[in-house]
C-alpha positions as YAML, in Angstrom:
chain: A
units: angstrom
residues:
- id: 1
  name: UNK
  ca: [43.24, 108.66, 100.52]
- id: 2
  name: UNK
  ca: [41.95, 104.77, 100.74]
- id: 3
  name: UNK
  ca: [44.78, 103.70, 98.66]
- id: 4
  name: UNK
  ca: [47.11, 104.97, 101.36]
- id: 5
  name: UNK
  ca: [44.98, 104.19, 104.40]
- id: 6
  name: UNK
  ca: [44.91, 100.83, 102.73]
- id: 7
  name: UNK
  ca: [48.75, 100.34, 102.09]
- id: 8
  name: UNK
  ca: [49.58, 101.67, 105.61]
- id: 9
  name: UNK
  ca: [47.11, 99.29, 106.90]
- id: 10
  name: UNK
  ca: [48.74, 96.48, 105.21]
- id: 11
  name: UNK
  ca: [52.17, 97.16, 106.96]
- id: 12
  name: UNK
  ca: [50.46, 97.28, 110.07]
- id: 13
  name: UNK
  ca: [49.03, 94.15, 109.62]
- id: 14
  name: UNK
  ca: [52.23, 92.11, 108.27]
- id: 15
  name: UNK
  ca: [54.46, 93.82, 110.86]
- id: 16
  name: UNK
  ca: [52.10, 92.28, 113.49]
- id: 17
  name: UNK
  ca: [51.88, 88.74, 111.73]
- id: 18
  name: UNK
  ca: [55.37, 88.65, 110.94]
- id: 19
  name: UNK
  ca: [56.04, 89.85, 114.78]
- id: 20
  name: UNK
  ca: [54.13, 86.98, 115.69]
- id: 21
  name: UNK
  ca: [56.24, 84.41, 113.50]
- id: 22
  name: UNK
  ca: [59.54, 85.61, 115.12]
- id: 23
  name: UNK
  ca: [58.03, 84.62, 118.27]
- id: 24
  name: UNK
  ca: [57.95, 81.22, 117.33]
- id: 25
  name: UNK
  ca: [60.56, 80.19, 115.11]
- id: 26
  name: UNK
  ca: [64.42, 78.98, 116.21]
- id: 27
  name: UNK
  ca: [67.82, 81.58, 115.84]
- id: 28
  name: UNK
  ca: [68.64, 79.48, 112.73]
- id: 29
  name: UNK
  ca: [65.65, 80.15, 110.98]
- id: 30
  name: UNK
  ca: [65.63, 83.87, 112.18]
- id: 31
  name: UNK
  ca: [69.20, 84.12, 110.56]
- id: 32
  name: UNK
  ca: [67.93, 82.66, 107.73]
- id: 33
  name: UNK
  ca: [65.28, 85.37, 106.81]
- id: 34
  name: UNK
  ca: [67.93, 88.04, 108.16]
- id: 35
  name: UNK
  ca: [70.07, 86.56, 105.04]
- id: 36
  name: UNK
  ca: [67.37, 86.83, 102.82]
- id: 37
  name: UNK
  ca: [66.38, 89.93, 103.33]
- id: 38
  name: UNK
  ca: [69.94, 91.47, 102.79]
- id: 39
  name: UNK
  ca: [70.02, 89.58, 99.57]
- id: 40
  name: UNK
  ca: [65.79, 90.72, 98.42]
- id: 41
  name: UNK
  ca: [67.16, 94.37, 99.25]
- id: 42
  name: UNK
  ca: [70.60, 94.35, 97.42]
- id: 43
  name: UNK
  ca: [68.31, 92.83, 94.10]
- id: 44
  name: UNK
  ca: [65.54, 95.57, 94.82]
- id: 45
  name: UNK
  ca: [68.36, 98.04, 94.64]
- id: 46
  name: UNK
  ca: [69.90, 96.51, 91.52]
- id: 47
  name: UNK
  ca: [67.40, 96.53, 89.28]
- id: 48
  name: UNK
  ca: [65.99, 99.90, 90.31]
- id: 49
  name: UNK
  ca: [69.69, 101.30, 89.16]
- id: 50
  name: UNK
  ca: [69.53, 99.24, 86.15]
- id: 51
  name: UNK
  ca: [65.95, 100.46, 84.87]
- id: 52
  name: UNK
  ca: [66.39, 103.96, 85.75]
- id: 53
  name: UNK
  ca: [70.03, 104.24, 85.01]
- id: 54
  name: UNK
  ca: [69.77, 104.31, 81.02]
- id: 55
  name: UNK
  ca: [66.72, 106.78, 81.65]
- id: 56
  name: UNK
  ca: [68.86, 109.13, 83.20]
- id: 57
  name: UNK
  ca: [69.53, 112.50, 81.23]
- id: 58
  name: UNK
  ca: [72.24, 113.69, 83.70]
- id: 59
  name: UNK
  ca: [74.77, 110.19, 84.31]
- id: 60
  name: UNK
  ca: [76.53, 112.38, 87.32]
- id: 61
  name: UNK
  ca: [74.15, 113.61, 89.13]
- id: 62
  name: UNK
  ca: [73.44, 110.06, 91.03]
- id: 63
  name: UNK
  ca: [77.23, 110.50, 91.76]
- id: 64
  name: UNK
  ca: [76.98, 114.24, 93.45]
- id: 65
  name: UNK
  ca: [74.36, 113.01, 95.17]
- id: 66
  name: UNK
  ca: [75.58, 110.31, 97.04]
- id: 67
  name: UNK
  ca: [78.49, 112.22, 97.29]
- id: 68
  name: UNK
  ca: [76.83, 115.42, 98.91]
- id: 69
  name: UNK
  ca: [74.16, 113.54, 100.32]
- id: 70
  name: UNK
  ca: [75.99, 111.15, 102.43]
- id: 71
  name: UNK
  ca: [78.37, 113.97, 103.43]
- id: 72
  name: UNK
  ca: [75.88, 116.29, 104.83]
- id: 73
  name: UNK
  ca: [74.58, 113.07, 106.77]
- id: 74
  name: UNK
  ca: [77.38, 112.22, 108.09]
- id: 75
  name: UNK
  ca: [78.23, 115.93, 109.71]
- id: 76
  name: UNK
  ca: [74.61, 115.61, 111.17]
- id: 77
  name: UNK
  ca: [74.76, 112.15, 112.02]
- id: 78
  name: UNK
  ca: [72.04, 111.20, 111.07]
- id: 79
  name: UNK
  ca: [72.30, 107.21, 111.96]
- id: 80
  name: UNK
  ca: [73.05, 107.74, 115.57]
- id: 81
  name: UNK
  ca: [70.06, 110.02, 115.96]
- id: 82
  name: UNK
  ca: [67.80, 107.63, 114.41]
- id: 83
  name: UNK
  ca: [69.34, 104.79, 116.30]
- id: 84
  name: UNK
  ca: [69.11, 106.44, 119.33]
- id: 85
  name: UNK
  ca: [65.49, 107.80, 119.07]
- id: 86
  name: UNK
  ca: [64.67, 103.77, 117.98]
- id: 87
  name: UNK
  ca: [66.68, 102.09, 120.79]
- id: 88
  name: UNK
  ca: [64.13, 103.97, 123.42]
- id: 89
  name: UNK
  ca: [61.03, 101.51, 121.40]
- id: 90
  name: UNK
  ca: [63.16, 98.29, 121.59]
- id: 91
  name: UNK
  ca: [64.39, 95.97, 124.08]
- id: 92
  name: UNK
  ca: [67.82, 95.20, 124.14]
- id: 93
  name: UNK
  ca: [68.24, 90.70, 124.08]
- id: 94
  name: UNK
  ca: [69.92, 90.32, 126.83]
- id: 95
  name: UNK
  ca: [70.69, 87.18, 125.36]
- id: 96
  name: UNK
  ca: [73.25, 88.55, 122.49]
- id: 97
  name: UNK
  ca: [71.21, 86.46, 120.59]
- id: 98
  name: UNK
  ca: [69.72, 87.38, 117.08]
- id: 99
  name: UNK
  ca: [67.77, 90.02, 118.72]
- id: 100
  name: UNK
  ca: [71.19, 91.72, 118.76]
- id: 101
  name: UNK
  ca: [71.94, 90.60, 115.48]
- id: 102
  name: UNK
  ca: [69.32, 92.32, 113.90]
- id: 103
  name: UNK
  ca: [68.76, 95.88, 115.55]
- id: 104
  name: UNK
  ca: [65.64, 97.45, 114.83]
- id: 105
  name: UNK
  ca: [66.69, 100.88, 113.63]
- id: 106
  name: UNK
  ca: [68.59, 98.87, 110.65]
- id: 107
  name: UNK
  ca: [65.53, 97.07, 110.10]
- id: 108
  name: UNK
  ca: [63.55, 100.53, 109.97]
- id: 109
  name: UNK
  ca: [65.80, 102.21, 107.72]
- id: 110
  name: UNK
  ca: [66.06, 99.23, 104.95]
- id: 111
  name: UNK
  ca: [61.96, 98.76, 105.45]
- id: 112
  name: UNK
  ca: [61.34, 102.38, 104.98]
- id: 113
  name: UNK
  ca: [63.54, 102.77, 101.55]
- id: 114
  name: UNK
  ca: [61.69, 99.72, 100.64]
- id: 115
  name: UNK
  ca: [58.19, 101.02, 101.07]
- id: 116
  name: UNK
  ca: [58.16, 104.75, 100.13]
- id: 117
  name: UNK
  ca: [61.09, 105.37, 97.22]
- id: 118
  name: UNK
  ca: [59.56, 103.61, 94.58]
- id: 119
  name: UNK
  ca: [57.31, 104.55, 91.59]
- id: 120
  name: UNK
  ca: [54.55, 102.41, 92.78]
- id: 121
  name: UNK
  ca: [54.49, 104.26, 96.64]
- id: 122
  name: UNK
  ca: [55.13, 108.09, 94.90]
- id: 123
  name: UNK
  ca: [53.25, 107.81, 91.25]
- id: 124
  name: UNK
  ca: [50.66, 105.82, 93.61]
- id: 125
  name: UNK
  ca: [49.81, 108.83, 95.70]
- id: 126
  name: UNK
  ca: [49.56, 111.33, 92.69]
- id: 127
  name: UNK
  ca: [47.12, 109.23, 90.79]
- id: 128
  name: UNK
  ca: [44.46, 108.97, 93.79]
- id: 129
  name: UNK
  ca: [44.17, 112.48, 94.41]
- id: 130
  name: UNK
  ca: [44.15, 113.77, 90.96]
- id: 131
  name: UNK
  ca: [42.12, 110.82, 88.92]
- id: 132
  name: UNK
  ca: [41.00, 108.96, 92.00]
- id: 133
  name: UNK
  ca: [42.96, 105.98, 90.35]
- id: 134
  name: UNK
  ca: [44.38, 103.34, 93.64]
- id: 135
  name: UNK
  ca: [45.60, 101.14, 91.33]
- id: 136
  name: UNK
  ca: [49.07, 101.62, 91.90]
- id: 137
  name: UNK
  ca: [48.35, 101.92, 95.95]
- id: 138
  name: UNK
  ca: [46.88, 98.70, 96.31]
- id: 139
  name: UNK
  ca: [49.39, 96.72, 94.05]
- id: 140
  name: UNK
  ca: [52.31, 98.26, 96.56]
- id: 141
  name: UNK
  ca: [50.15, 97.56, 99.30]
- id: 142
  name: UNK
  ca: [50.12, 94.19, 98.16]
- id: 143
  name: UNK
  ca: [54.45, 94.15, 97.78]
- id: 144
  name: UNK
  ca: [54.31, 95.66, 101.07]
- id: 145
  name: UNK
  ca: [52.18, 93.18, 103.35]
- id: 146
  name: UNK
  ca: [54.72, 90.71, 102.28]
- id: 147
  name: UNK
  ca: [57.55, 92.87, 102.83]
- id: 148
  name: UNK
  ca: [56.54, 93.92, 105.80]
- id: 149
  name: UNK
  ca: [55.80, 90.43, 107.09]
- id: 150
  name: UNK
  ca: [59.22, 89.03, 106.17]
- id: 151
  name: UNK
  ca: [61.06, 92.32, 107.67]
- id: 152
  name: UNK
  ca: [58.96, 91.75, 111.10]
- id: 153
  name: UNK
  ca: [59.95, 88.05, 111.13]
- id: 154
  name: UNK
  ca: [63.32, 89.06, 111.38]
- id: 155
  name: UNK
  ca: [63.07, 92.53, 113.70]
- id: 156
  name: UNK
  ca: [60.11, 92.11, 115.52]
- id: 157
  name: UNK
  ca: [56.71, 94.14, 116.16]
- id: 158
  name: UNK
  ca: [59.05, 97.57, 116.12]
- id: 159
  name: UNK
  ca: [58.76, 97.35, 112.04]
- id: 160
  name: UNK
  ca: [54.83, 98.98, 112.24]
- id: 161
  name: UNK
  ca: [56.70, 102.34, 113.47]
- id: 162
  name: UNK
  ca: [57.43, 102.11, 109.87]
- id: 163
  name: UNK
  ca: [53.69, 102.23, 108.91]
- id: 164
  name: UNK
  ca: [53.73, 105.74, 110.42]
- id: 165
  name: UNK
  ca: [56.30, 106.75, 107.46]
- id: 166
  name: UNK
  ca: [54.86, 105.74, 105.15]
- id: 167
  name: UNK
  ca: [51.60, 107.57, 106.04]
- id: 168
  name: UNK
  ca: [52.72, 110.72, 105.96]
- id: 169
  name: UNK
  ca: [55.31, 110.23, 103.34]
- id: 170
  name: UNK
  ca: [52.21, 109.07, 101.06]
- id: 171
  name: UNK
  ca: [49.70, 111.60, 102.65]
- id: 172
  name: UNK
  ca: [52.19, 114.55, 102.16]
- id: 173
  name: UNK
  ca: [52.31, 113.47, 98.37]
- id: 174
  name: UNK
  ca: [48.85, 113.43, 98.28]
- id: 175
  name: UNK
  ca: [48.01, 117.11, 99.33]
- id: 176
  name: UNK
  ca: [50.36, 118.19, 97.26]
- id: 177
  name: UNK
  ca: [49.67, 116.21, 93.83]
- id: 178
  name: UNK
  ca: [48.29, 118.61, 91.95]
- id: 179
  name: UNK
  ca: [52.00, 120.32, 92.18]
- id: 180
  name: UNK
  ca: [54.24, 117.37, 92.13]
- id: 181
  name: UNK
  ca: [52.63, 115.71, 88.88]
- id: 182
  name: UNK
  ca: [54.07, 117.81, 86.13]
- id: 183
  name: UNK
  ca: [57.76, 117.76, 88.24]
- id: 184
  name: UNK
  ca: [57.80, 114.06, 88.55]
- id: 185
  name: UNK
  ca: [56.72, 113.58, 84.75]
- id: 186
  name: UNK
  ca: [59.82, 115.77, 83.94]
- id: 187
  name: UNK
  ca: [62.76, 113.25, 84.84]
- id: 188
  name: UNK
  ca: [62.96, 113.93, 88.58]
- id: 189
  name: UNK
  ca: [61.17, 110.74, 89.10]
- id: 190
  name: UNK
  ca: [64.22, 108.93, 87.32]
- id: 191
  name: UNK
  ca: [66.64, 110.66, 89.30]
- id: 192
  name: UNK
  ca: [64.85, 110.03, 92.78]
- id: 193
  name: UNK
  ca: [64.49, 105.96, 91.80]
- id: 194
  name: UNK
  ca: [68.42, 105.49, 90.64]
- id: 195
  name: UNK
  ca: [70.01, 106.92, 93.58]
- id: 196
  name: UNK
  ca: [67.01, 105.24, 96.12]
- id: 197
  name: UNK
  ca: [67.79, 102.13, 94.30]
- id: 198
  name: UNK
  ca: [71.53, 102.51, 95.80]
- id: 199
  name: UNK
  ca: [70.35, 103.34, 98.76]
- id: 200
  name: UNK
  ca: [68.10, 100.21, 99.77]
- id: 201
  name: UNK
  ca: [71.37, 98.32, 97.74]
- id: 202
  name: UNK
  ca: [73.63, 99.84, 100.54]
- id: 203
  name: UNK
  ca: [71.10, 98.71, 102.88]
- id: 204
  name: UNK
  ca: [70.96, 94.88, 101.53]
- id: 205
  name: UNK
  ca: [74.97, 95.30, 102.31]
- id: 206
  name: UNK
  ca: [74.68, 96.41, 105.70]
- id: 207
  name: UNK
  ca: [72.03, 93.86, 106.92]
- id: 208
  name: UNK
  ca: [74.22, 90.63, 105.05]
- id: 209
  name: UNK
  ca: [77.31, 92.12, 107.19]
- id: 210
  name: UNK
  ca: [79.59, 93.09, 104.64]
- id: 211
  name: UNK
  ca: [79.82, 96.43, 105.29]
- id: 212
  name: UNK
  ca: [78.30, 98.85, 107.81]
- id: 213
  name: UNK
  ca: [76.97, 101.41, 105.59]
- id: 214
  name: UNK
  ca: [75.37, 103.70, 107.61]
- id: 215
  name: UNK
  ca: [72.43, 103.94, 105.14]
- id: 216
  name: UNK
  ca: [70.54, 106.87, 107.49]
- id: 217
  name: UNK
  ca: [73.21, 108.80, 106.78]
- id: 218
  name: UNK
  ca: [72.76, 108.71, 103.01]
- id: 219
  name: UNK
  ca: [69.61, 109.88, 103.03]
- id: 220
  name: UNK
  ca: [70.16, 113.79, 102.39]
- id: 221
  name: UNK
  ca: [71.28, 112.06, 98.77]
- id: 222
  name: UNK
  ca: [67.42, 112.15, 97.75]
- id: 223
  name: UNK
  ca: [66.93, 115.53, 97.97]
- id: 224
  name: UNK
  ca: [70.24, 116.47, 95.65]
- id: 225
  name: UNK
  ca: [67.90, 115.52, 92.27]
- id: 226
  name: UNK
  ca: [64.68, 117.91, 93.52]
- id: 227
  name: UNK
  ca: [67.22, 120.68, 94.47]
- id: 228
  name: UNK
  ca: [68.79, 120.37, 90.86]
- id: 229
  name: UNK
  ca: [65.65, 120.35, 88.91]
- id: 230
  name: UNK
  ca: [64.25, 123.55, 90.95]
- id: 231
  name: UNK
  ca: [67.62, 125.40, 89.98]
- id: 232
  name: UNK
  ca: [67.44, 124.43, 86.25]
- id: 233
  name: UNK
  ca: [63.39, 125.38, 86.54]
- id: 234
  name: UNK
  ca: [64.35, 128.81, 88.38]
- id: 235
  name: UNK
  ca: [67.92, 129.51, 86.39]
- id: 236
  name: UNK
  ca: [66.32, 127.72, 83.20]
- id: 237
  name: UNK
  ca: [69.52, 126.13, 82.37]
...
């Protein structure tokens, strides 16, 4: 597991540099990265949709899940969960400056899209464990450290919780490669990638204040394309 040890350790380490930077720089500035990061995740989300989009053998299911997905969220409420559990790690600026601007649980949700639904973080994990290949780890740790760094500038040290994720997320992926490998080589890997690329889209959206789009809530939307590929397996339809 060094890729992931490595790739969580590189989150760690960017959150706490990039921590460090918001320390220092003026609100301006701060709103300046805020801006860019809306606009890195809306393009991140883009062109996931556009590479995996034409690769996609069913065109509606990235529709029903969304659909579903952000449905079933929504009746669990998912976002004011997570921002509640979050809240009780981060100090409120009592200033109403960009500290309030930029709450940490949005920052958590677009940073964690960003570093585990991707080929690079869920391909990455499969390779180590079955051919003992990191390649793929330590390029996304790579993406990451700067990610991570950026994201922190802008939300503060509360973006390593994020770290944690992606650990397990990775980790989980790892004990259970020798399973997931023929799955993910059948189209479900497609699937996932299109509607996560909407997701950290939707996330670019919410952070640029165009729209509050609750992107916690749309999570449940991942797990429509692995429930429809174990019914066609099971039904063989």
């Amino acid at each position: 597991m060094i890729g992931t040890l490595v790739n969580t350790g590189t989150i760690l380490c960017g959150s706490l540099l990039g921590g460090l930077l918001k320390k220092g720089i003026k609100d301006r500035y701060r709103d300046a990265l805020y801006n860019a990061m809306g606009l890195a995740a809306i393009g991140i989300g883009v062109n996931s949709v556009c590479t995996n989009m034409p690769k996609s053998a069913y065109p509606v299911l990235f529709i029903v899940s969304l659909a579903l997905g952000s449905l079933l969220g929504s009746i669990i409420d998912i976002d004011r969960r997570f921002n509640s559990l979050v809240n009780r790690f981060s100090k409120k600026d009592s200033t109403g400056g960009a500290a309030e601007k930029a709450p940490l649980g949005q920052g958590l949700s677009t940073g964690i899209l960003m570093f585990c639904i991707g080929t690079l973080s869920i391909l990455g994990p499969i390779n180590s464990a079955l051919y003992g290949d990191n390649t793929y780890l330590f390029t996304n740790a790579t993406l990451d450290l700067v990610t991570s760094m950026a994201l922190a500038s802008t939300y503060g040290f509360g973006m390593m919780l994020a770290a944690g994720v992606l650990f397990l997320w990775q980790g989980s992926i790892y004990l259970c490669a020798g399973w997931l490998e023929p799955v993910l080589n059948g189209g479900m890997m497609t699937e996932i990638s299109l509607v996560g690329g909407f997701l950290i889209a939707a996330s670019g959206i919410s952070i640029l204040g165009i729209k509050d789009m609750k992107t916690i809530n749309m999570l449940p939307a991942l797990l429509v394309p692995p429930l429809w590929f174990a019914a066609k397996a099971i039904i063989g339809f």
